[in-house]
N, C-alpha and C positions, 0 to 999 in steps of 0.2 A: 330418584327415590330408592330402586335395588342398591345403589352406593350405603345409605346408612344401615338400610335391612342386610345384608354382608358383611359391614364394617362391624354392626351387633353380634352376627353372627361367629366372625374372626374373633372375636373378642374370646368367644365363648368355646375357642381352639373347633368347629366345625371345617372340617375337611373342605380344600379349595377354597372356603369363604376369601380368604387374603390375596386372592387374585384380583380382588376388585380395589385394591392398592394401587394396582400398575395401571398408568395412564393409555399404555400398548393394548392392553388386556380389555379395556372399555372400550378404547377408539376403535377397534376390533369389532368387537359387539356393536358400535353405533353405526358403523359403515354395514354391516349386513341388516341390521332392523330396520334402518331408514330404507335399505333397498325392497326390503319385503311388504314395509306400510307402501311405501310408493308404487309398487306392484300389485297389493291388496286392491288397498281401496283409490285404485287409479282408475278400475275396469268401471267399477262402480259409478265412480266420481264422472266418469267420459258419460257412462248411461244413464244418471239422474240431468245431467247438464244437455245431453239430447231428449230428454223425457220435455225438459222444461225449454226446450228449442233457445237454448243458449247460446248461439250461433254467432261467429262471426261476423260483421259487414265489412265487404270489401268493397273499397273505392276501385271501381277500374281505371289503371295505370299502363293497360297494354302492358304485361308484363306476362313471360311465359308461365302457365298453367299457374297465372296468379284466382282468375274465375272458380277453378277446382276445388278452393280452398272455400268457396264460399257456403256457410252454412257447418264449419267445421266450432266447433264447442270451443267457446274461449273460458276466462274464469278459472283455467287448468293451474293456475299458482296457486292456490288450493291445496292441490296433492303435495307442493312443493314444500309448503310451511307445514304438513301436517306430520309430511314425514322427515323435517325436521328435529319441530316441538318433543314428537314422540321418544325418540332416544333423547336426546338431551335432560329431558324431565327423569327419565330411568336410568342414565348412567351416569351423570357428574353431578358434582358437588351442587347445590343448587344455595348454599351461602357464600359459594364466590361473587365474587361482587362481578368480575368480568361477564361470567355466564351470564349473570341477572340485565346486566345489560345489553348483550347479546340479544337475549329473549326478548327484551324491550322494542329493539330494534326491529326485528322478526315481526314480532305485533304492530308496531306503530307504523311501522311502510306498506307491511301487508293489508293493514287496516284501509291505508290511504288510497291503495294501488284495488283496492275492492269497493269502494267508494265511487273512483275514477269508470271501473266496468259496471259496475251496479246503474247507473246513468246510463252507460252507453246501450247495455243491454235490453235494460228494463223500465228504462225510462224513452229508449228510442230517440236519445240526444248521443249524434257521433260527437260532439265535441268532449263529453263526456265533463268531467271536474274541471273545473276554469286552471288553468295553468297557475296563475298569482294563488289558488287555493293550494294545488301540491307543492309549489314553493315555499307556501309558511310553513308547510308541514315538515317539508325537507331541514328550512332553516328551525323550527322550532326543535329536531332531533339534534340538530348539529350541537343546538346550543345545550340542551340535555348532555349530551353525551358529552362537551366540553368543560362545564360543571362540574358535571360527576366525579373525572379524572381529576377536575380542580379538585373540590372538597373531601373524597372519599380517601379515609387515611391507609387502605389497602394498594390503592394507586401511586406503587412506588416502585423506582429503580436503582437498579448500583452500576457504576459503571468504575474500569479499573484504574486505580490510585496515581499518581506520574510517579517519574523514578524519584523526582524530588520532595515528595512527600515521606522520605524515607529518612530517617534522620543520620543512619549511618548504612550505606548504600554496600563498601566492603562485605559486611557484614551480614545481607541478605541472604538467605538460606533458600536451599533448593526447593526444602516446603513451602517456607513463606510464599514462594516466585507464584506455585502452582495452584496453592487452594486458599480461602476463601481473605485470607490475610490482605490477598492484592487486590479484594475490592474495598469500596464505601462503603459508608452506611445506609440504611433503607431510609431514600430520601425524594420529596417530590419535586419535579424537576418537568422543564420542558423540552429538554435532549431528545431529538430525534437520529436519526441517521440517514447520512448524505451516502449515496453509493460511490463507492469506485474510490473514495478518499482512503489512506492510510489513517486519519487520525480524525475517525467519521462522524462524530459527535457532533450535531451542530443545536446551542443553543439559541431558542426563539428567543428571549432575553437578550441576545447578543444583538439583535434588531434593533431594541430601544436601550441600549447603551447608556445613552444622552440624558434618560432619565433619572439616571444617577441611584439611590435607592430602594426606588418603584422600579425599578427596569423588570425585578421578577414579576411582581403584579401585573405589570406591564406585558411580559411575556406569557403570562398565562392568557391575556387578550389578544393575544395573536394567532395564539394556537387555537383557540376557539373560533376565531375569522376562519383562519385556515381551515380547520377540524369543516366547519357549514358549509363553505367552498370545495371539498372533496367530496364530504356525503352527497352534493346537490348534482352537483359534474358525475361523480360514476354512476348514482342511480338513474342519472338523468342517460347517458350512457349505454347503460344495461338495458334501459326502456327503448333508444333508436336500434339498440342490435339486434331486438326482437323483433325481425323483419321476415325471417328465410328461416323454416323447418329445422329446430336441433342447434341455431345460431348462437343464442343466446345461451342456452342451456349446458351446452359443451364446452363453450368459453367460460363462463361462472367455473362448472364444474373441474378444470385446470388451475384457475386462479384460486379457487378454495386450497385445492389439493400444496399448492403450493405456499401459500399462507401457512396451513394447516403445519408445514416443514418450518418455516420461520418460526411462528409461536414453539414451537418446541425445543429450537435449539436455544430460542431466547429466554423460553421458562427452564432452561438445562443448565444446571452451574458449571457442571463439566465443558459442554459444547461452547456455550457462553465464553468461558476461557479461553477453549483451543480456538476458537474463532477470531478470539479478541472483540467479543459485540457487546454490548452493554447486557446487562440480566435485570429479568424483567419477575421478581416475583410475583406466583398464583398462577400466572398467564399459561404453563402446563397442560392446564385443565381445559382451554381453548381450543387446544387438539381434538378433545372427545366432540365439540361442536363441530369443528371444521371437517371432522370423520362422518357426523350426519348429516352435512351440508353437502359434502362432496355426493354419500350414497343416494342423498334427496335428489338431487340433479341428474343422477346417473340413471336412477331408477324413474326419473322423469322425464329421459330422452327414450326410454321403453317406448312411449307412446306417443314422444313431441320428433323422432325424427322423421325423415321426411318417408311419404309421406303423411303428414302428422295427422293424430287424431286428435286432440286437444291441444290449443292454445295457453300459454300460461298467462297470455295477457297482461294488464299494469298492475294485479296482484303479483304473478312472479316476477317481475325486471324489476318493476321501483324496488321488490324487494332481496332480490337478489344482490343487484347493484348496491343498495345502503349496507346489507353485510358485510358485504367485501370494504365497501370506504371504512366503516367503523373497527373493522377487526383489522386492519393495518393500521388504525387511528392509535390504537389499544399498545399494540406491538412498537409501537414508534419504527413502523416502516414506513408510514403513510408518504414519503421523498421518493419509493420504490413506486408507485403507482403508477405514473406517466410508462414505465416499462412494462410489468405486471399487467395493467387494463392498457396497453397499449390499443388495444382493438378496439375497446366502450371510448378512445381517445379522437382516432383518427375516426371514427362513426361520428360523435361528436365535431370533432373538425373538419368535418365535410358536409355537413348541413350551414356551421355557422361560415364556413367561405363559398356555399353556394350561394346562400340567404344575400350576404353581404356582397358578393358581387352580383348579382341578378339588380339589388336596390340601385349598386354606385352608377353602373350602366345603364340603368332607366332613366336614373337621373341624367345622366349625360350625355347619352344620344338618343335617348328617347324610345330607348327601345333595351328589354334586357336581356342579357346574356350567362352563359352558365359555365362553369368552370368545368362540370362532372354533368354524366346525360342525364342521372339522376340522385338524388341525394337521399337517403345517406348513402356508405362508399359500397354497399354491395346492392344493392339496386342500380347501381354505374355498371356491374358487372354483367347484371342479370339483362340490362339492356344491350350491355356489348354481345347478349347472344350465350355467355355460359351456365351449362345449365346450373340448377338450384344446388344440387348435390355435391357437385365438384366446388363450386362457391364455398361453402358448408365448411367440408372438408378443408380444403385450403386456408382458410379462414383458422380452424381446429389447430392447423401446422403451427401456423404463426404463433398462436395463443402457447402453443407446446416452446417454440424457440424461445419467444418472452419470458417464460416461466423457470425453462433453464439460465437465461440469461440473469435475472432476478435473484434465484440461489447463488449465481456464479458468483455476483456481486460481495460474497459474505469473504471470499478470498482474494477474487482482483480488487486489485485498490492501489 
């Protein structure tokens, strides 16, 4: 909302107003106001959620100083959307069609992930939301958000020309090579990007070939499978990481940071070029979110590291996690993820190969067996005996190497 009241302002030649132009200059201001809401109203938010004896149940799992934790305030995702929502609604554009769905996403996981505690809390059902419930939920965003990029004429990319689209190639000028000549036109497509390839464009289309045609229609059905398939795996991800004090929270708050780089170079016609990546217009303005998503988290490890005083619960992870699937769904990084959420992966892959072996072995001798002491992969840890904190941190490293490995990808190829 300050975006227009500025942009009136600039208009009107008011001193500094035109600072609110630069994408640098907002993402600035949304990373320290996210850190301040989240700091404000976090003391608050800990002491109404203890007023109201919002308190964790712990399963005991013989786990060290797992008991301690009991009675500590969950529903803590709360602070995390709040102080979100807060700068984004005050510094970007709020008729890009990205941010809107953004904020969608924000809402509709947070909704769901409040839902899921809401029951467990206050209804006194640990099971809390029936799982087939947040699956619809998850698949019914995926399919939102795959639509949208369908139908919305703003959702569109350029990517650079081959040499043979040149009619006389001699003749190519040093300008032509560098600016905006050497792209396409603003068109909708389902081109993502495959890492590490020299020539990284891969169309979903190119799946269904066969169909001759339809293959575009066709690909835009893929990417939509796909699109529900990613949102479902990393919030679903971000919810098993939420195990161990600052876990979740500091890994989100890396893989934001590092998104937040991607959207930028990919909304940058300059960067876009020198990089040779596809360019992604509007998507710019992604930054100023990815700037209060990262302070949201940061300023919500203030009081979730260990030892924590509020939980963010399946308000923060479903909703952390569907952020992060959607805003590399957006960017056409979403092939970076498996690197990127490396962590929400192998958390994931080690629940479904303990599950799946503990069944195969019962069935076959009668007796089951486990691959890891406990699942997911930092509960393995915690029972090998290291404490919570070094876990934590260790865990932070990896998510830090993944992140660099991720940008690296924009040059190795």
């Amino acid at each position: 909302m300050l975006y227009y009241l500025f942009d009136y302002l600039n208009s009107l030649d008011f001193p500094g107003a035109g600072m609110f132009q630069y994408i640098s200059f907002r993402s600035s201001l949304a990373v320290i106001t996210s850190l301040l809401v989240s700091l404000l109203i976090g003391k608050r938010t800990i002491g109404y959620l203890q007023k109201k004896q919002i308190g964790e149940t712990i399963r005991n799992l013989d786990l060290e100083g797992q008991m301690q934790k009991k009675g500590t305030p969950t529903m803590g995702g709360l602070i995390i959307i709040g102080s979100i929502l807060v700068p984004v609604l005050l510094f970007t554009k709020l008729d890009n069609f990205y941010i809107i769905l953004m904020i969608f996403t924000t809402l509709w996981l947070g909704g769901i992930g409040f839902l899921d505690d809401y029951i467990k809390v206050f209804k006194k059902n640990k099971e809390g939301l029936r799982g087939r419930t947040k699956l619809i939920g998850q698949v019914i965003l995926g399919l939102i958000v795959g639509m949208s990029l369908y139908l919305n004429d703003d959702a569109v990319l350029r990517v650079k020309k081959p040499v043979a689209a040149y009619e006389n190639i001699e003749n190519i000028t040093q300008q032509e090579v560098r600016m905006e000549n050497i792209w396409t036109e603003d068109a909708k497509s389902t081109q993502t990007t495959i890492p590490f390839l020299k020539n990284n464009e891969f169309d979903y289309a190119n799946l269904v070939a066969f169909m001759g045609e339809h293959s575009k229609t066709w690909g835009w059905i893929v990417f939509i499978l796909i699109a529900i398939f990613i949102i479902t795996a990393v919030s679903n991800g971000a919810n098993l990481t939420d195990g161990l004090d600052g876990l979740a929270t500091g890994t989100s708050a890396i893989m934001g940071a590092t998104l937040g780089i991607l959207a930028y170079v990919s909304g940058n016609l300059i960067w876009a070029d020198y990089l040779n990546i596809m360019y992604i217009p509007h998507t710019g303005e992604l930054v100023v979110f990815a700037s209060a998503f990262v302070g949201a988290t940061v300023g919500f490890l203030w009081y979730n590291s260990y030892p924590a005083q509020v939980f963010m619960g399946d308000t923060g992870s479903l909703t952390l996690g569907g952020i992060i699937a959607v805003y590399a769904i957006i960017i056409h990084k979403e092939l970076l993820i498996p690197i990127l959420c490396g962590i929400f992966l192998v958390e994931n892959v080690s629940v479904v190969v303990q599950v799946a072996w503990f069944k195969y072995t019962k069935r076959k001798y009668g007796e089951g067996r486990r691959v890891f002491r406990m699942a997911p992969l930092h509960h393995h840890y915690q029972k090998k005996g290291y404490p919570e904190a070094k876990i934590v941190t260790r865990f932070w490293i990896v998510a830090i190497m993944l992140a660099v490995l991720s940008i690296v990808t924009l040059k190795i190829r």
